[in-house]
Backbone as a printed PyTorch tensor [residue, N CA C, xyz], in Angstrom:
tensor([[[  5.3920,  15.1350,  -6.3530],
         [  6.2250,  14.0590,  -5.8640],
         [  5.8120,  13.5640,  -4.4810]],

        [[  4.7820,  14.1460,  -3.9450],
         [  4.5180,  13.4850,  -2.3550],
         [  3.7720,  12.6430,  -2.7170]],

        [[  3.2880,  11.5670,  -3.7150],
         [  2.8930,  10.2230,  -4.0740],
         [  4.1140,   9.1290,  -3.7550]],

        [[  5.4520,  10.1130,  -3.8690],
         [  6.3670,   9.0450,  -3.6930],
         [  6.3370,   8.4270,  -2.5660]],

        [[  6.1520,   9.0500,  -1.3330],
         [  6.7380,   9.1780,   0.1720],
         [  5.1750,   8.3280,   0.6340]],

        [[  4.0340,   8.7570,   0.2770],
         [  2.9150,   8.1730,   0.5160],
         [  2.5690,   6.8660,   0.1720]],

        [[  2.9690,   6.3890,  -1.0900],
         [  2.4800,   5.2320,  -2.1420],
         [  3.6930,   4.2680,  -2.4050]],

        [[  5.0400,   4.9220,  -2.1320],
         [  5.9560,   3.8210,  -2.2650],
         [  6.3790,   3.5540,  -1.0650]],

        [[  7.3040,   4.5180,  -0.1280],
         [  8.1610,   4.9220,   0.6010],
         [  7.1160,   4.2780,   2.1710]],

        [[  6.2810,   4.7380,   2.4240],
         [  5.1080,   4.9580,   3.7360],
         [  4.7810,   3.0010,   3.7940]],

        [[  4.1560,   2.5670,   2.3010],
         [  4.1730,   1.0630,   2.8620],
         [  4.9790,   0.1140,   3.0190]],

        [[  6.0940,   0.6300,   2.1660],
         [  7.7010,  -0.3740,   2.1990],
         [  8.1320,  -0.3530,   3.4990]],

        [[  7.8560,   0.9010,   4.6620],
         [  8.4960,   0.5750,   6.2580],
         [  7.0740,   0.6800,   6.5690]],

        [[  6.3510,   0.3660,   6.4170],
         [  4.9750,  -0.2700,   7.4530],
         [  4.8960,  -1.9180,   6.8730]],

        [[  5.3250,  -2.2810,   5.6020],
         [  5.2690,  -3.7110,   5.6130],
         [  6.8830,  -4.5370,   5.9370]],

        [[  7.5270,  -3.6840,   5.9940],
         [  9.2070,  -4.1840,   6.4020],
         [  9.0520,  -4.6300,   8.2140]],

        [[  8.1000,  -3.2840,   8.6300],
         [  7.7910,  -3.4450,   9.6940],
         [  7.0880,  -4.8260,  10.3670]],

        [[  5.8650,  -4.8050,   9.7870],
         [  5.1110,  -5.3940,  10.0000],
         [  5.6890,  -6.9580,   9.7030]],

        [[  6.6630,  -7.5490,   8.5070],
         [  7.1340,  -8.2890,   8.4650],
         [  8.1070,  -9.0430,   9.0230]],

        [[  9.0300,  -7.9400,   9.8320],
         [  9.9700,  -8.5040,  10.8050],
         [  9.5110,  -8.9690,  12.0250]],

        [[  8.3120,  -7.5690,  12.4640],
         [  7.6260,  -7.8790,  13.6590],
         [  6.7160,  -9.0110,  13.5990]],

        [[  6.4350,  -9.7980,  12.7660],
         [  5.4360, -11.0580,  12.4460],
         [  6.4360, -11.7890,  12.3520]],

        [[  7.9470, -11.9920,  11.9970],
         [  8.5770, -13.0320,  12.6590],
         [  9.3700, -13.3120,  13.5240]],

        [[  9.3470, -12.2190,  14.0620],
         [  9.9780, -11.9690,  16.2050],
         [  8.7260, -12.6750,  16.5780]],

        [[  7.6110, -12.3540,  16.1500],
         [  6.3760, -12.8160,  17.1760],
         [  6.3270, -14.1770,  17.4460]],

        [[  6.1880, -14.8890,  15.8030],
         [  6.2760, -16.5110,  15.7280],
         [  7.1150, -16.8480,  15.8740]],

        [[  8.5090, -16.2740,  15.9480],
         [  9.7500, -17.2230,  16.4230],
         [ 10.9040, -16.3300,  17.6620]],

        [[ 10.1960, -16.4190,  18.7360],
         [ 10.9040, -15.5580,  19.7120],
         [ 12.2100, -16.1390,  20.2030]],

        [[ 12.2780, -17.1240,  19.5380],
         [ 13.8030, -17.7110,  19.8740],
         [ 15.0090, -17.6800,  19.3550]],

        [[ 14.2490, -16.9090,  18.0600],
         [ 15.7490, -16.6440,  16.9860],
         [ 15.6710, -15.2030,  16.8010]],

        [[ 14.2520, -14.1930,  16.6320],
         [ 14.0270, -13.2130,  16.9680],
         [ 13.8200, -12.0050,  17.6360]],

        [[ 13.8940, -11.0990,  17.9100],
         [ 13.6070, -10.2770,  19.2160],
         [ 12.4150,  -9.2520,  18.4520]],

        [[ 11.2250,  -8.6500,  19.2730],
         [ 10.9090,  -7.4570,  18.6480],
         [ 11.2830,  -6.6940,  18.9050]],

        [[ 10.7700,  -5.1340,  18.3530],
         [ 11.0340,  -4.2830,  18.5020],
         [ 11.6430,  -3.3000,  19.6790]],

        [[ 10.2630,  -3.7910,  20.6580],
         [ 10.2560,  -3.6270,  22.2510],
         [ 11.0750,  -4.2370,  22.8660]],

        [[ 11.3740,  -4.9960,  22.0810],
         [ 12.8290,  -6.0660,  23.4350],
         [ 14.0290,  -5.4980,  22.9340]],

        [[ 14.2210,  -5.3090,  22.1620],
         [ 15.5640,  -4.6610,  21.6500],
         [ 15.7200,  -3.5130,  21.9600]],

        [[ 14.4200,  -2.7820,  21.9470],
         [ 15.0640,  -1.0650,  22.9760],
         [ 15.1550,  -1.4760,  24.2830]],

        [[ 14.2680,  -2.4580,  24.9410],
         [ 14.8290,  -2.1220,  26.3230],
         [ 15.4030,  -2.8940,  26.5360]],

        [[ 16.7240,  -3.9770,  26.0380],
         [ 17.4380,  -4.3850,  25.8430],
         [ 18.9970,  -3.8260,  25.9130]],

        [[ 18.6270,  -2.6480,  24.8510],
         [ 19.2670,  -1.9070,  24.6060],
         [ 19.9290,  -0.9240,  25.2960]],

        [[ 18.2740,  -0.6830,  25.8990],
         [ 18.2410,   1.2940,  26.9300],
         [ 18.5850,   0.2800,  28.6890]],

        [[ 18.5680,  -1.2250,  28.7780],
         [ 19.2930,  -1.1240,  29.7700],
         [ 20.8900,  -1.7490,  29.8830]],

        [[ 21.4090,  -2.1620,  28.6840],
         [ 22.8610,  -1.8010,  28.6880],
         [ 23.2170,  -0.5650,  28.7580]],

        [[ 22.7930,   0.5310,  27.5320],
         [ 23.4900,   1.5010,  27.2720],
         [ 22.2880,   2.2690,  27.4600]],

        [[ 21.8860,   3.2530,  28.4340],
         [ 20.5970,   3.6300,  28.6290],
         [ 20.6500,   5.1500,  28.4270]],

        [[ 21.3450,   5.8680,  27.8360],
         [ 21.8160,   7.0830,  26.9010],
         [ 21.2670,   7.1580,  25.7870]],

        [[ 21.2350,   5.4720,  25.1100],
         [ 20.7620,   5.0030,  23.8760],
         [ 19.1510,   5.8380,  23.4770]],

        [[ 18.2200,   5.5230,  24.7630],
         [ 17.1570,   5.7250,  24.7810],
         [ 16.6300,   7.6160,  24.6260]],

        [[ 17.6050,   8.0570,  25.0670],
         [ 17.4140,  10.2210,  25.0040],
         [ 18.3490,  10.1000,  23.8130]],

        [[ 19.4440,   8.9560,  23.1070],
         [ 19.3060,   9.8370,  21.7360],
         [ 18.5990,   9.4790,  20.9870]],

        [[ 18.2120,   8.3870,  21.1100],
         [ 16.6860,   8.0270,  20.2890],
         [ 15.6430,   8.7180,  20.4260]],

        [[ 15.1750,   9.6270,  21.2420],
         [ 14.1930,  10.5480,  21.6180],
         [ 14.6480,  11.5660,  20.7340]],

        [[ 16.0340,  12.1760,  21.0980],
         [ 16.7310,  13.4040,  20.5030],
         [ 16.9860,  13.3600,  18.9110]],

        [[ 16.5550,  11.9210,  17.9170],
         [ 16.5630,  11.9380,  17.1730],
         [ 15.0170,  12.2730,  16.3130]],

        [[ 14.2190,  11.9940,  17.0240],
         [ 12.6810,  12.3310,  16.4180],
         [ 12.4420,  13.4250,  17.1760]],

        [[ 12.7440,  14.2000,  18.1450],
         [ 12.7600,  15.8880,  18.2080],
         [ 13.2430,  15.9750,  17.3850]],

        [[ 14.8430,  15.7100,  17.0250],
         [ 15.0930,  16.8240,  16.0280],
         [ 14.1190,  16.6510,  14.5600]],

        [[ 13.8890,  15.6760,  14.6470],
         [ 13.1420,  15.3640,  13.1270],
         [ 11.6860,  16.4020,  13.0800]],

        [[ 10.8890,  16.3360,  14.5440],
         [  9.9260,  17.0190,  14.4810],
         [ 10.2850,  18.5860,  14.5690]],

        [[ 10.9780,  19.3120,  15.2360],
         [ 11.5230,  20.4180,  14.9530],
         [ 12.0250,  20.8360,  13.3260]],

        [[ 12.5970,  19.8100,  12.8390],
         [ 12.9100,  19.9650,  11.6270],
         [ 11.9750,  20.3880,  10.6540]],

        [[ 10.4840,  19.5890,  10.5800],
         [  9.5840,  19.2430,  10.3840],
         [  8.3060,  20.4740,  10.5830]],

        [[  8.3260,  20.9740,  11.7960],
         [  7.2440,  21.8450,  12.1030],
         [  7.7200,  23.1480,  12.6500]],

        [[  8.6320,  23.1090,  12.2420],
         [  9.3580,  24.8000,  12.9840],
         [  8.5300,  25.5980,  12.3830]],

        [[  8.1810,  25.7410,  10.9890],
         [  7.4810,  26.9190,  10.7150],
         [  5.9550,  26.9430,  10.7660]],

        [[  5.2580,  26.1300,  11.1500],
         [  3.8850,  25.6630,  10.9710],
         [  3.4430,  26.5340,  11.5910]],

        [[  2.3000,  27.2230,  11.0000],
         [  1.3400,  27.8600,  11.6390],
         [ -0.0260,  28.0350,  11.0550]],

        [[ -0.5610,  27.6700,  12.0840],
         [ -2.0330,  27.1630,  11.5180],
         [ -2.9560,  28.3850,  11.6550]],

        [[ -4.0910,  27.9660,  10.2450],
         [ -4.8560,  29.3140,   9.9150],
         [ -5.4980,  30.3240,  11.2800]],

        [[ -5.7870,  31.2590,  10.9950],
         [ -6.2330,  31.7400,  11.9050],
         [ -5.4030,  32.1360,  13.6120]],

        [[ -4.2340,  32.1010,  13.1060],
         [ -3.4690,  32.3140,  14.4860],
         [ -2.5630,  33.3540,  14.6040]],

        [[ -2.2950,  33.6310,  13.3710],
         [ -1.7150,  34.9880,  12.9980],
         [ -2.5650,  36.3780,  13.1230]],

        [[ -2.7500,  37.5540,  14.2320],
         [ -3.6480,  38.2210,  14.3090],
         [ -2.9330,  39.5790,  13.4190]],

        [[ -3.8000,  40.7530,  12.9700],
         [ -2.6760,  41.5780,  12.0360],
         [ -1.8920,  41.3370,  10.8460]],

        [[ -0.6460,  42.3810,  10.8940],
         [  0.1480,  42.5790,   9.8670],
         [  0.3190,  40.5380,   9.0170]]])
C-alpha cells in the first residue's frame, strides 16, 4: 500500500500546491501565497508560528522515534 501515499496522495498536495501557488503568483490581488499568509499570520498571532513548528516535530518524532540506522547498534 505505500504506492498509495507515493502515486496518489504525494502528487495531489504537490499539484494542489503548486496550483494555488500559480494563482497567488498571477493574481496577487485576489490571492495571497503561501509566505504571505504565514507571516501575515505569525505577525497577528505570532504563537501561530511555534505551533506550526510544534506540529511537524511532533509529526517527525512520530515518524522517526524508532529509526536506527544499520550499523549503529554495537553488540547484543
Amino acid at each position: 500500500m505505500t504506492w498509495l501515499w507515493w502515486f496518489v496522495w504525494f502528487p495531489l498536495a504537490v499539484g494542489s500546491f503548486a496550483l494555488i501557488e500559480g494563482f497567488a503568483l498571477k493574481h496577487p490581488d485576489r490571492q495571497w501565497t503561501l509566505s504571505r499568509t504565514i507571516a501575515t499570520v505569525g505577525a497577528r498571532f505570532p504563537l501561530s508560528i511555534a505551533m506550526l513548528s510544534g506540529l511537524f516535530c511532533g509529526l517527525l518524532v512520530h515518524f522517526y522515534w524508532h529509526f536506527c540506522p544499520p550499523g549503529t547498534i554495537t553488540g547484543g
